[in-house]
Phi, psi and omega in degrees: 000132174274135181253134177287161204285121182290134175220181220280308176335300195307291198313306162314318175296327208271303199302334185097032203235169158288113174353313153310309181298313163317318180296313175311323193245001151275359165234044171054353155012075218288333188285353211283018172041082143231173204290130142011288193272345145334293188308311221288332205283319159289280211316322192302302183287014164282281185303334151333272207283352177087021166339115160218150157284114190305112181281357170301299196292337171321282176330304162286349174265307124006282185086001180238127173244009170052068164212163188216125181281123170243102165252144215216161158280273164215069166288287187307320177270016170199148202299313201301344173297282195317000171289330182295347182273319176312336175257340199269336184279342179270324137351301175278303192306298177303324178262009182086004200250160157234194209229123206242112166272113167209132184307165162206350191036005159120338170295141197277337190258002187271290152347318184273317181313314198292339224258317164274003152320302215275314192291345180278321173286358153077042195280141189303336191163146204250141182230135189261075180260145172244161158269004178233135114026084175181166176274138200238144169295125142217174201292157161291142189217158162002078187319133183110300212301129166275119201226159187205122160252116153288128204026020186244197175188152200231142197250009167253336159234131179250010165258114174224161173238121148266173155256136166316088189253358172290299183328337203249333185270333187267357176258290192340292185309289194323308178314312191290323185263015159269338157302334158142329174311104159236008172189165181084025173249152177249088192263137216242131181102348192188152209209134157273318190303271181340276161356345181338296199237123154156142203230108148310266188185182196279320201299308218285346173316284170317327167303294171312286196319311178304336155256345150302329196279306231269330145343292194289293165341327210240016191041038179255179145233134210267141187287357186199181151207154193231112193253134181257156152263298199261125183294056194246110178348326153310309171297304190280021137321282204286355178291317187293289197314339192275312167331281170301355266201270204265344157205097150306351202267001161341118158249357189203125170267115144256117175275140192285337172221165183308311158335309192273283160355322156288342180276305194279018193262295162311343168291338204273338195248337149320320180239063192024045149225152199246168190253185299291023173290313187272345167200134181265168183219126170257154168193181211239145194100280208105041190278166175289322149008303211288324190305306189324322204274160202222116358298117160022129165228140171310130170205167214247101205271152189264137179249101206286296192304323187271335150295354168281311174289311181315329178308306174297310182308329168317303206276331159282332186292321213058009171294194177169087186258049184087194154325099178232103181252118148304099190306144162311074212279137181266147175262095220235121165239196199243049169252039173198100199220169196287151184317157134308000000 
């Protein structure tokens, strides 16, 4: 049997007040000069009866239906990421909004669907997320859609969240050289020479430049760099091995990922060497791995959650500042410790 819909009449009828009055003080209405016992007396009979507010009928009046669209490539479908939906769902949550989550894996006609989903629902603003850093396409949309690019960038919508990564690229070096490191670093995932002409991304631009600056400052130079294309544990296998290979006297790795950093940790211990007495290894993200790996390993963490959140705050506030890059928290386990 369906049971009817409690509606704003009912909540008015039990307090005794008029719809209106009623209506004032279920949507907070700092003005409505009614009573104390007014308030106490609707919130009762709301919660009596089991009150919830057609956010449909809201909506239209509003012109805000508290709903927020998030299309992602494969953020929801892989661990690595999934922090950005977590800040951007607490986020919302705290704002009163909930969140139309959709997948796309990157496909342009999935993409196109997802962009119409969110608009047939008639959503406050679409937030754009990817899972690696990068520039992202999207279809023309509705002049007035209020858009946020999460960890991307648009060169038709410019309020976007990033990670800082020049910043995240000058601590990654900084870590090595408070430790004690002036020579014998390695850099593992990147070749500017080999690297010329081959085009990443802006952020990994930025990761470099920040450790090319902070290099310089500090008079260092890397005895070797090792350019990976795809960052994945295997390349950085074969990258260390190669590595260790053509300069044993190597004391120190900085890996451009976590990723690569699992690879070179086995190569290191294939060839009886351990971390960090005989050589530390730094790197970069924060994957669930680097907690795993044994000893830990330090690294300069991508902050998934807090660009998730900044994104909804961006994206309610109606502001549109550009740019917004989040710092890099650096993570210190124990896969970096002073030369020998």
């Amino acid at each position: 049997m369906t049971t009817k819909r409690v509606t704003l009449a009912d909540v008015a009828r039990l307090a005794g007040l008029s719809q209106t009055a009623a209506s004032m003080i279920l949507n907070g209405r700092p003005d409505t000069r009614l009573s104390q016992d007014a308030h106490d007396r609707v919130n009762a009979a709301a919660q009596q009866l089991g009150y919830r507010p057609n956010v449909a009928a809201r909506g239209l009046r509003t012109d805000k239906t508290l709903t927020i669209g998030f299309i992602s490539d494969v953020v929801a479908t892989t661990r690595f990421a999934s922090g950005l939906i977590k800040g951007a769902l607490e986020a919302a949550e705290e704002a009163g909004h909930v969140v139309l989550v959709l997948e796309t894996g990157g496909e342009p006609a999935r993409e196109a669907e997802a962009i119409a989903a969110v608009l047939d629902r008639q959503v406050d603003g679409i937030i754009f997320a990817t899972m690696r850093a990068r520039e992202l396409f999207v279809p023309e949309l509705p002049a007035g859609t209020p858009v946020v690019m999460l960890n991307a960038t648009n060169a038709l919508h410019s309020a976007s969240v990033l990670p800082d990564e020049e910043s995240g690229g000058r601590t990654a070096v900084q870590l090595l050289v408070d430790a004690g490191y002036r020579d014998g670093i390695a850099l593992i995932g990147q070749n500017d020479e080999v690297e010329r002409n081959m085009f990443r991304s802006a952020t990994v631009a930025r990761r470099i430049a920040g450790i090319r600056s902070a290099m310089a400052e500090n008079a260092l130079e890397f005895i070797a760099e090792k350019s990976i294309w795809l960052w994945e544990p295997e390349d950085g296998y074969v990258a260390t091995k190669s590595l260790l290979v053509e300069h044993p006297e190597v004391r120190a790795l900085l890996c451009m990922n976590d990723r690569i950093a699992f690879g070179a940790y086995q190569a290191l211990a294939e060839s009886g060497l351990s971390v960090p007495d005989d050589v530390s290894v730094v790197s970069f993200d924060n994957d669930e791995l680097a907690a795993y790996l044994r000893p830990g390993l330090t690294t300069v963490g991508l902050p998934h959650e807090q660009m998730g959140r900044q994104a909804v705050e961006l994206l309610l506030s109606g502001e549109n500042n550009g740019e917004t890059l989040i710092p890099m928290p650096v993570v210190r386990r124990s896969s970096l410790a002073t030369p020998a």
